[in-house]
Backbone as CSV, one residue per row, in Angstrom:
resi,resn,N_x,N_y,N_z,CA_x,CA_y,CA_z,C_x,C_y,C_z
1,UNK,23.153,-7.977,21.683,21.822,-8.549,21.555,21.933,-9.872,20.798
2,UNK,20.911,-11.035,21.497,21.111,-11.991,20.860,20.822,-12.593,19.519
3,UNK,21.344,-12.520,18.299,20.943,-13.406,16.970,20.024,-14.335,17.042
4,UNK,18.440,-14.040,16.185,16.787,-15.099,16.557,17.888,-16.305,15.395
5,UNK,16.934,-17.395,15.700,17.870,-18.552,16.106,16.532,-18.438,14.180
6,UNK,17.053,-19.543,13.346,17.183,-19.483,11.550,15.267,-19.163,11.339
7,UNK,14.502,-19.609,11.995,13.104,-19.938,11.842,12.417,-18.635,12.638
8,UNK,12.979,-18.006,13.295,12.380,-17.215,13.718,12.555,-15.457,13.922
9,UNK,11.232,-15.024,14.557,11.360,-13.313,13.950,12.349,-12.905,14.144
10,UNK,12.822,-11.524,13.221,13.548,-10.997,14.147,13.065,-10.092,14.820
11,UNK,13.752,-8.770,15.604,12.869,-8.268,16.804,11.856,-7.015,15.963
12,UNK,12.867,-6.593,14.968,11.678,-6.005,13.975,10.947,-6.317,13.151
13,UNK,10.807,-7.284,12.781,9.772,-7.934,12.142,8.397,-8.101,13.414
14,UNK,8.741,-8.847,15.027,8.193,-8.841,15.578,7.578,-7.389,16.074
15,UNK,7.973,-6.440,16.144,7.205,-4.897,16.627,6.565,-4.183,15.135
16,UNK,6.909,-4.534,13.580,6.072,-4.305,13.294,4.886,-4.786,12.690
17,UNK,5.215,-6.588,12.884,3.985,-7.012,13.340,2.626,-6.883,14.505
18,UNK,3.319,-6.428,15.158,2.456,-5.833,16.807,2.309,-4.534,15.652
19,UNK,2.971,-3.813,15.173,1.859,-2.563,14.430,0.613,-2.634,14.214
20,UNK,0.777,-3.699,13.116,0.055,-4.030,12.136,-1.767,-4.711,13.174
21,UNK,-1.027,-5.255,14.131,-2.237,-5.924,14.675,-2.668,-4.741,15.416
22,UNK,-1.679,-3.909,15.975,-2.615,-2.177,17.084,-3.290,-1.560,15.864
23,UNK,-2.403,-1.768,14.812,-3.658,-0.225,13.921,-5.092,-1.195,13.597
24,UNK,-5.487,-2.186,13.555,-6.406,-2.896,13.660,-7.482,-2.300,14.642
25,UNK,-6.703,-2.204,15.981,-7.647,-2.099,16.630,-7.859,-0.568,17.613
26,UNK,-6.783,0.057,17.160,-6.777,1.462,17.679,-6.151,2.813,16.586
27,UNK,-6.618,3.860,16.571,-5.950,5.023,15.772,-4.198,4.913,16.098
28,UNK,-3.665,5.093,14.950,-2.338,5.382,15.147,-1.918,6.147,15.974
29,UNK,-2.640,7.317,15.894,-1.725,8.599,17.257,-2.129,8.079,18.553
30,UNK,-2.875,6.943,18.620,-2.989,6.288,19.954,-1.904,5.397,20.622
31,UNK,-1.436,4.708,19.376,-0.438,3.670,19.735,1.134,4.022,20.236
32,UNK,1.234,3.427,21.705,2.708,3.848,22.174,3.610,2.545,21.955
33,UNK,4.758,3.246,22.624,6.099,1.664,22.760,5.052,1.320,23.657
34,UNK,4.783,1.341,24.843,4.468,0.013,25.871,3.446,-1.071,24.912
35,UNK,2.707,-0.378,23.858,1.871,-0.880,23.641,2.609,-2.289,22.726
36,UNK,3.440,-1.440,21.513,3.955,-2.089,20.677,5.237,-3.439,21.368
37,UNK,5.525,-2.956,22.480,6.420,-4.083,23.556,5.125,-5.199,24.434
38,UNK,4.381,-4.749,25.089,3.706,-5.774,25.258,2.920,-6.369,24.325
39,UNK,1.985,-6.064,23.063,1.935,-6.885,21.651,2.847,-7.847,21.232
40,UNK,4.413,-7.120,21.273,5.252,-8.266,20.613,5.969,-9.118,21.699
41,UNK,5.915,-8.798,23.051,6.294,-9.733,23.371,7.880,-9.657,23.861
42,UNK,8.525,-8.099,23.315,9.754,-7.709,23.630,9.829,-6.304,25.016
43,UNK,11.068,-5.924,25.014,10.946,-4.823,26.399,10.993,-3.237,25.733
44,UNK,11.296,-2.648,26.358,11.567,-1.719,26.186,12.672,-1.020,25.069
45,UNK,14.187,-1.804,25.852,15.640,-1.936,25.516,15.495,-2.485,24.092
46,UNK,14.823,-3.342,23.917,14.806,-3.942,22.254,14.165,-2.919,21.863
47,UNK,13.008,-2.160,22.039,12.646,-1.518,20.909,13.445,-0.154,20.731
48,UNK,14.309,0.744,21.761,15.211,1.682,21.549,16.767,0.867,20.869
49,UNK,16.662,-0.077,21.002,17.801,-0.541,19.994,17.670,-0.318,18.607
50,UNK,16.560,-0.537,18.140,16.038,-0.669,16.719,15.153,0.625,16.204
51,UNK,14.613,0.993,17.223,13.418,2.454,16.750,13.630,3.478,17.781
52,UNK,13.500,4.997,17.343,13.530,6.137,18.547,12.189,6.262,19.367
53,UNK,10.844,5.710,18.308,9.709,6.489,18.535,8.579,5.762,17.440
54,UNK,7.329,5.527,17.657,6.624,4.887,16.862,6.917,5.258,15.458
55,UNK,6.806,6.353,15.383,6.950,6.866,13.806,7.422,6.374,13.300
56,UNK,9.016,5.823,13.821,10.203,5.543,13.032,9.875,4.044,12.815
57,UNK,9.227,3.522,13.452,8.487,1.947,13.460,7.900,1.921,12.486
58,UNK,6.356,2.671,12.213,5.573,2.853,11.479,6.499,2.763,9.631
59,UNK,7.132,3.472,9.443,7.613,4.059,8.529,8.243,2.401,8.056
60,UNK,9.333,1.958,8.981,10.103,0.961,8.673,8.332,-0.368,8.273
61,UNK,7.368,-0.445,9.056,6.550,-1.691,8.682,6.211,-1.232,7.549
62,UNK,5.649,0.339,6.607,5.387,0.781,5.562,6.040,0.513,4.282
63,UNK,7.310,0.777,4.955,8.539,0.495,3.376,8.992,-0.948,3.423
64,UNK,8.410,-1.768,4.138,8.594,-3.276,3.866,7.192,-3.634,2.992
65,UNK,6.249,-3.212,2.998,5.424,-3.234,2.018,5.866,-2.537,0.609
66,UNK,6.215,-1.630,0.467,6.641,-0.475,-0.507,7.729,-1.380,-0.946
67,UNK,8.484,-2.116,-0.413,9.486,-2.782,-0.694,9.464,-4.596,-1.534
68,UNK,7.830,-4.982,-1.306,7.503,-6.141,-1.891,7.441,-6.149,-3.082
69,UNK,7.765,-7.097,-4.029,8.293,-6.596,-5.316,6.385,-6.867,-6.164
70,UNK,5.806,-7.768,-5.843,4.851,-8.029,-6.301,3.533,-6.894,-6.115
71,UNK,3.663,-5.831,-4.897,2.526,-4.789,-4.465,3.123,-3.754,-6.134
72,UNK,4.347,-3.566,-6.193,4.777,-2.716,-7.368,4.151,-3.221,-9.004
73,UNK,5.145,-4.438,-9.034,4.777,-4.941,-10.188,3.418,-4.948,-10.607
74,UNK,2.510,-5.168,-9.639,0.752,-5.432,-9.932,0.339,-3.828,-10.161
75,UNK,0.765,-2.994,-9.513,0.464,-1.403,-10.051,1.045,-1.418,-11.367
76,UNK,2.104,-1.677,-11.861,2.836,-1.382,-12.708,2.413,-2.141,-13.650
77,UNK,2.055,-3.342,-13.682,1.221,-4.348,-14.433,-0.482,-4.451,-15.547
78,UNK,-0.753,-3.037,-14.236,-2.513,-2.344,-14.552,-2.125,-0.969,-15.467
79,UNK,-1.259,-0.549,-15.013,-0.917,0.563,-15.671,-0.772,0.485,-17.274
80,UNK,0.664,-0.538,-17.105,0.822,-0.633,-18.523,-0.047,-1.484,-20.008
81,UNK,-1.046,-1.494,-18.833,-1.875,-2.999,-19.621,-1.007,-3.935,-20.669
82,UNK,-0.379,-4.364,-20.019,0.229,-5.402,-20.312,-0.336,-6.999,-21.202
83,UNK,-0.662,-7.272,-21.959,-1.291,-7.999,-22.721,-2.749,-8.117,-22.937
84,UNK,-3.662,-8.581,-23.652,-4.760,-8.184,-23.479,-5.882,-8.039,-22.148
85,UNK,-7.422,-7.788,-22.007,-7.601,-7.752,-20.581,-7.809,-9.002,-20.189
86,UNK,-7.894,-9.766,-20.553,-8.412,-11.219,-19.933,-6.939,-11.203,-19.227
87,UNK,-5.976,-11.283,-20.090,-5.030,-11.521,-19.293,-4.607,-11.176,-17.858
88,UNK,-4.738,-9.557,-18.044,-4.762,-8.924,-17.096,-5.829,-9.267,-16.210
89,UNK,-7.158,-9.555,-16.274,-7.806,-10.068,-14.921,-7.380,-11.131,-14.434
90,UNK,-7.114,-11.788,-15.481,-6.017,-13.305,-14.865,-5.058,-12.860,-13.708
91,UNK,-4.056,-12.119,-14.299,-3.399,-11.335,-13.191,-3.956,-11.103,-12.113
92,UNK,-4.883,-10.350,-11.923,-5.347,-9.614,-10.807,-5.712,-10.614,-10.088
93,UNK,-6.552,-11.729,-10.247,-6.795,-13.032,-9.843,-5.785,-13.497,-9.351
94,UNK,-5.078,-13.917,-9.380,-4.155,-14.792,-9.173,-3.270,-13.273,-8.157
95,UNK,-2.988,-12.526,-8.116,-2.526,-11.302,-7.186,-3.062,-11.394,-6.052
96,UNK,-4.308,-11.338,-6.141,-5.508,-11.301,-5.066,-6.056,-12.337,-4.186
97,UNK,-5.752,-13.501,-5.322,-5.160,-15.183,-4.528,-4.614,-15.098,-4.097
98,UNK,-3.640,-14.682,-3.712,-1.837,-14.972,-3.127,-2.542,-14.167,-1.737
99,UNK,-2.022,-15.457,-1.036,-2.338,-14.721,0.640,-1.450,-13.309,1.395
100,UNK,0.223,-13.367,0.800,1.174,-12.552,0.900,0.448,-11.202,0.593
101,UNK,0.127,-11.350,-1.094,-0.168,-10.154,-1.464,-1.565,-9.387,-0.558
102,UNK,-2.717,-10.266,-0.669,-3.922,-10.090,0.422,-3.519,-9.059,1.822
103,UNK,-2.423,-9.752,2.310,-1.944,-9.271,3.576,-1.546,-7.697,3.418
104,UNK,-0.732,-7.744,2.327,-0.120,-6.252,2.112,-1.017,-5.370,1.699
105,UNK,-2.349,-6.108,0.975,-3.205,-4.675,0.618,-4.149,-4.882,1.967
106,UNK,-4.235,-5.636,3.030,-5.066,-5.559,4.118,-4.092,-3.973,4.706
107,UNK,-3.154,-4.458,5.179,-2.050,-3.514,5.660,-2.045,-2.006,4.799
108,UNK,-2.038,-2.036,4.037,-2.369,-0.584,2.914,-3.614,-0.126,3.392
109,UNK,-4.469,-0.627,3.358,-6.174,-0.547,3.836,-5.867,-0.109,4.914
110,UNK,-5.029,-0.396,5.982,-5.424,0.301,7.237,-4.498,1.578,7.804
111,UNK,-3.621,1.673,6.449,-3.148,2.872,6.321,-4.354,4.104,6.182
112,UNK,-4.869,4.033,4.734,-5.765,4.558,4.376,-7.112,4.896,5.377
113,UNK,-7.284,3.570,5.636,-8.451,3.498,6.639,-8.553,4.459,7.985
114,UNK,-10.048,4.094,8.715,-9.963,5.130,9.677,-9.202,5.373,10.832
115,UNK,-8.564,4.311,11.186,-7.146,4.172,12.041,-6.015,5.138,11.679
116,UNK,-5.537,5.198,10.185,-4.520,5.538,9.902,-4.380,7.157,10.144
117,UNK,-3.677,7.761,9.631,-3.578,8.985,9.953,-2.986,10.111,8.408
118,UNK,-2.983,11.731,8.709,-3.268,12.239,7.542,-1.679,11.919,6.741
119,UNK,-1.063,11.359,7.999,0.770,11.782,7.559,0.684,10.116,6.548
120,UNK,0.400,9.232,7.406,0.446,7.576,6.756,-0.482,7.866,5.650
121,UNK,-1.612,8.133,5.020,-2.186,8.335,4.258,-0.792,9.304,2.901
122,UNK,-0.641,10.190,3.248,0.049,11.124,2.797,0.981,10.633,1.614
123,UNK,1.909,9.446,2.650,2.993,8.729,2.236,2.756,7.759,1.054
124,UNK,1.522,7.315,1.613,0.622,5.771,0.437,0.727,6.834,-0.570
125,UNK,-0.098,7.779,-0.257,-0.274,8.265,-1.641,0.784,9.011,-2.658
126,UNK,1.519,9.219,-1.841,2.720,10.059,-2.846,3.221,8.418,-3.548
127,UNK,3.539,7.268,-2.568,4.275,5.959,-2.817,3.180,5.631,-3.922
128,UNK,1.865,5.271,-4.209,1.559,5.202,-5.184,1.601,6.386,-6.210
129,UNK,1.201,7.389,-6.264,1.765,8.506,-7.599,2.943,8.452,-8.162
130,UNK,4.380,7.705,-7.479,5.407,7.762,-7.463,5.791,6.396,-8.854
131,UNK,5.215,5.825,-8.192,4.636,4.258,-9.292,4.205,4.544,-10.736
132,UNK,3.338,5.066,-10.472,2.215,5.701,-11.319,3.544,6.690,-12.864
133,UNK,3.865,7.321,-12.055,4.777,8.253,-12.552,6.109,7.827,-13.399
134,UNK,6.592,6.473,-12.943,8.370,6.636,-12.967,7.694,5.310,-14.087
135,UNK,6.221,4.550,-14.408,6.163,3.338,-14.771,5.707,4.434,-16.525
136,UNK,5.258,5.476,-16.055,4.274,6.099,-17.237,5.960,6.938,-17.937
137,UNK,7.203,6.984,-17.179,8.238,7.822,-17.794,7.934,9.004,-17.238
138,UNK,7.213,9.874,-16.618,7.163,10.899,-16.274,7.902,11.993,-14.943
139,UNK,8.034,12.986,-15.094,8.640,13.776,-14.065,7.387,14.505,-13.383
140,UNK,7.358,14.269,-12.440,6.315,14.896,-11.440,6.188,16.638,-11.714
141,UNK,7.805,16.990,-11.605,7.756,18.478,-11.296,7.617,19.434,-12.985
142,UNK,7.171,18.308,-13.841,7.094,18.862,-15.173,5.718,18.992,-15.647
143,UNK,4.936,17.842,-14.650,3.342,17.908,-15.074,2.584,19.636,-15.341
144,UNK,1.721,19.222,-16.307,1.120,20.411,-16.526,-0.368,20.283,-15.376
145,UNK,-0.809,20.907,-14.943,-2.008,21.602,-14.216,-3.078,20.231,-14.606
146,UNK,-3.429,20.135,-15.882,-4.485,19.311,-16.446,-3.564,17.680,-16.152
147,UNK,-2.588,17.585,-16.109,-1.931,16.367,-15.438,-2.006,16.464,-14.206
148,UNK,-1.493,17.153,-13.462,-1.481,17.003,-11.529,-3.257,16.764,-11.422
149,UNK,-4.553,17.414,-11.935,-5.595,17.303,-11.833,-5.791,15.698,-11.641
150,UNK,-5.217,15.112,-12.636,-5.790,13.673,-13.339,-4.889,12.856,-11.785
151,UNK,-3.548,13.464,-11.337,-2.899,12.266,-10.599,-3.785,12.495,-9.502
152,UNK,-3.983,13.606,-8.924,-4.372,13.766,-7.442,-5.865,12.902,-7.363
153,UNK,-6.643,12.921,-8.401,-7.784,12.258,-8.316,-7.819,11.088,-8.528
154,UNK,-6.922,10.523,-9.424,-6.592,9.153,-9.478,-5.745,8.712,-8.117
155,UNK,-4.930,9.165,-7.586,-4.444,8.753,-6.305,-5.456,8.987,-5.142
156,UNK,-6.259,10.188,-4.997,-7.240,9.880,-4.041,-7.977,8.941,-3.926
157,UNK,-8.573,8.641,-5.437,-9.553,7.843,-5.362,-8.969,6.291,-4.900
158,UNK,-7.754,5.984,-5.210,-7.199,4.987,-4.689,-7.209,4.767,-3.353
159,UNK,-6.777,5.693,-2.782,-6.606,5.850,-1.168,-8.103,5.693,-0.411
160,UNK,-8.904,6.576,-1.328,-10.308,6.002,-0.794,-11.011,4.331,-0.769
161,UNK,-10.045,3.909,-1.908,-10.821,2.617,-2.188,-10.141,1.734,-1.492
162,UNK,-9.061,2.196,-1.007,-8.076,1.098,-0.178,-8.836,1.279,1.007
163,UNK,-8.328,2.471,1.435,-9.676,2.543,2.910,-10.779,1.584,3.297
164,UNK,-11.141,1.033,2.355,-12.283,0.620,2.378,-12.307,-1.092,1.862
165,UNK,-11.008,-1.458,1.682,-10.915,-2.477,0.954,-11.244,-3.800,1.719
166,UNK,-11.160,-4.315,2.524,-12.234,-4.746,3.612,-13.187,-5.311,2.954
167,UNK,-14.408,-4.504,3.020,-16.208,-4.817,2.210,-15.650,-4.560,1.124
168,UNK,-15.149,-3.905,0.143,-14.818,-3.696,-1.229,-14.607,-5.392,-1.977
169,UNK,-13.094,-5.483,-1.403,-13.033,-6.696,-2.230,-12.950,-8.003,-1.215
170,UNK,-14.572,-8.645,-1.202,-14.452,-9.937,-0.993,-14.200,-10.969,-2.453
171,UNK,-14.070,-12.438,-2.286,-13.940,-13.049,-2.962,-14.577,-12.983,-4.661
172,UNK,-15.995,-12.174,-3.827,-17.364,-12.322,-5.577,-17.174,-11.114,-5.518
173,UNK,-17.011,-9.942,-5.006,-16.230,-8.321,-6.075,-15.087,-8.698,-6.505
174,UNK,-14.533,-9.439,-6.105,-13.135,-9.798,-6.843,-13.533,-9.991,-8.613
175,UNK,-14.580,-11.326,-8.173,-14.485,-11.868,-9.497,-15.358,-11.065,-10.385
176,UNK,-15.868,-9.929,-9.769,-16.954,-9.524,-10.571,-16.287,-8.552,-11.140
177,UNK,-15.275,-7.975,-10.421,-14.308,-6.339,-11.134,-13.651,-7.352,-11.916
178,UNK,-12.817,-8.024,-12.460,-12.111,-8.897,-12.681,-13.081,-9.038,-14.125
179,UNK,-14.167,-9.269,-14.306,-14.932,-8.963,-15.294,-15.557,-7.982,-15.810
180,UNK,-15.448,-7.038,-15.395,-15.847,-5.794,-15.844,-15.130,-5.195,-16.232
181,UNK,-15.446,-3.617,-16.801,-14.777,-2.833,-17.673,-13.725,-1.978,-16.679
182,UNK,-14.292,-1.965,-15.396,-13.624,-1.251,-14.326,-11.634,-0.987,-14.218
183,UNK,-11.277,-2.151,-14.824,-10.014,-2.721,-14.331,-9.266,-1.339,-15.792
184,UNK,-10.002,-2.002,-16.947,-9.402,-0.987,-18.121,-10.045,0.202,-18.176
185,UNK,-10.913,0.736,-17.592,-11.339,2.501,-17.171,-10.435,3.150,-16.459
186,UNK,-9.733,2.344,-15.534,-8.536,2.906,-14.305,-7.343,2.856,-14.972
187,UNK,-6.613,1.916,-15.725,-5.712,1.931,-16.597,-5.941,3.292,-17.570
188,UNK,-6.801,3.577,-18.296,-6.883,4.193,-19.101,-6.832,5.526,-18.367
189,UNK,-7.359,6.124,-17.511,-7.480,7.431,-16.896,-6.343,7.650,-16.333
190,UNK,-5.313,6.457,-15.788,-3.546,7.118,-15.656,-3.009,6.805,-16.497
191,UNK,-3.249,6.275,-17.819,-2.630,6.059,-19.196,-2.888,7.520,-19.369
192,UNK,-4.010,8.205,-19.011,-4.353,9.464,-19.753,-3.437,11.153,-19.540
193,UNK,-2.545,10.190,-18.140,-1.060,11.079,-18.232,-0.243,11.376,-18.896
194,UNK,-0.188,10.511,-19.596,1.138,10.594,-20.719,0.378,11.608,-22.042
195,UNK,-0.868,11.560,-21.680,-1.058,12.930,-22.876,-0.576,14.223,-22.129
196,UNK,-0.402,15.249,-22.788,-0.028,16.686,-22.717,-1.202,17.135,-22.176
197,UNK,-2.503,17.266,-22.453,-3.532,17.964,-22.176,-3.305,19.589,-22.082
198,UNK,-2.486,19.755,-23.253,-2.751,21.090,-23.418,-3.840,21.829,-23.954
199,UNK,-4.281,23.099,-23.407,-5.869,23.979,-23.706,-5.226,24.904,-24.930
């Protein structure tokens, strides 16, 4: 197969860009190869070179997000509240500026969203708890009852809000969470892991 010449896609970058634009506009368990080959623009033969089966597509466009160092750091950033909050909305600002980053939580959103499915949902959410967890020092399989309570609802509620992130955050909810208490209520309620919450 031929080497894309310095400027351009390669063939997986190109199919899971064609993902990204089908879950837009159709449910995941809808989307086939023909679909994801005529989107990108490649055949058949290219996409069994590189993938068995959408899934294995899906998964690979997922962990290239999971894999951006800035989608981590900005979880990891809220978590630890990291200098005072102004600062931190500064952050978030300037996160939420960045067109890159925009893209990756559009792409998260339509995980979550009504396109996505219970397995892609599944994954976001363990991939964020996972964050959540290894940034707070914690072992998952050690949590007490009154901890798993606090993650599962704090990770749902995430997954819900990504879902939705779209109408959620235009430009003026941006700036308006960004000023509010909202940003350090969410910090604080997975800060509130690292207590014991023993009865």
């Amino acid at each position: 197969m031929a080497r894309p010449k310095a400027n351009e896609r390669s063939a997986p970058e190109k199919m899971q860009e064609a993902f990204w634009r089908l879950l837009e506009r159709k449910p995941y368990a809808q989307i086939t190869i023909s679909d994801i080959t005529r989107d990108s623009g490649l055949n058949r033969s290219a996409f069994y070179y590189h993938y068995t089966n959408v899934p294995e597509l899906a998964e690979d466009a997922i962990a290239a997000i999971y894999d951006e160092p800035g989608v981590t750091a900005f979880i990891a950033h809220i978590i630890r509240q990291d200098g005072n909050i102004d600062s931190l909305r500064e952050y978030a600002m300037g996160f939420m500026g960045s067109p890159e980053h925009l893209e990756s939580i559009h792409h998260l959103s339509l995980i979550a969203g009504p396109h996505g499915s219970t397995g892609l949902a599944a994954q976001l959410k363990t991939y964020v708890g996972g964050v959540w967890l290894s940034v707070l020092g914690l072992d998952e399989s050690r949590l007490n009852p009154g901890q798993r309570v606090v993650l599962e609802f704090a990770t749902s509620g995430i997954l819900g809000v990504l879902g939705k992130a779209a109408t959620l955050f235009t430009p003026e909810s941006v700036e308006w969470l960004s000023r509010s208490a909202l940003p350090d209520t969410i910090s604080s309620l997975i800060n509130s892991l690292k207590d014991d919450m023993a009865v």
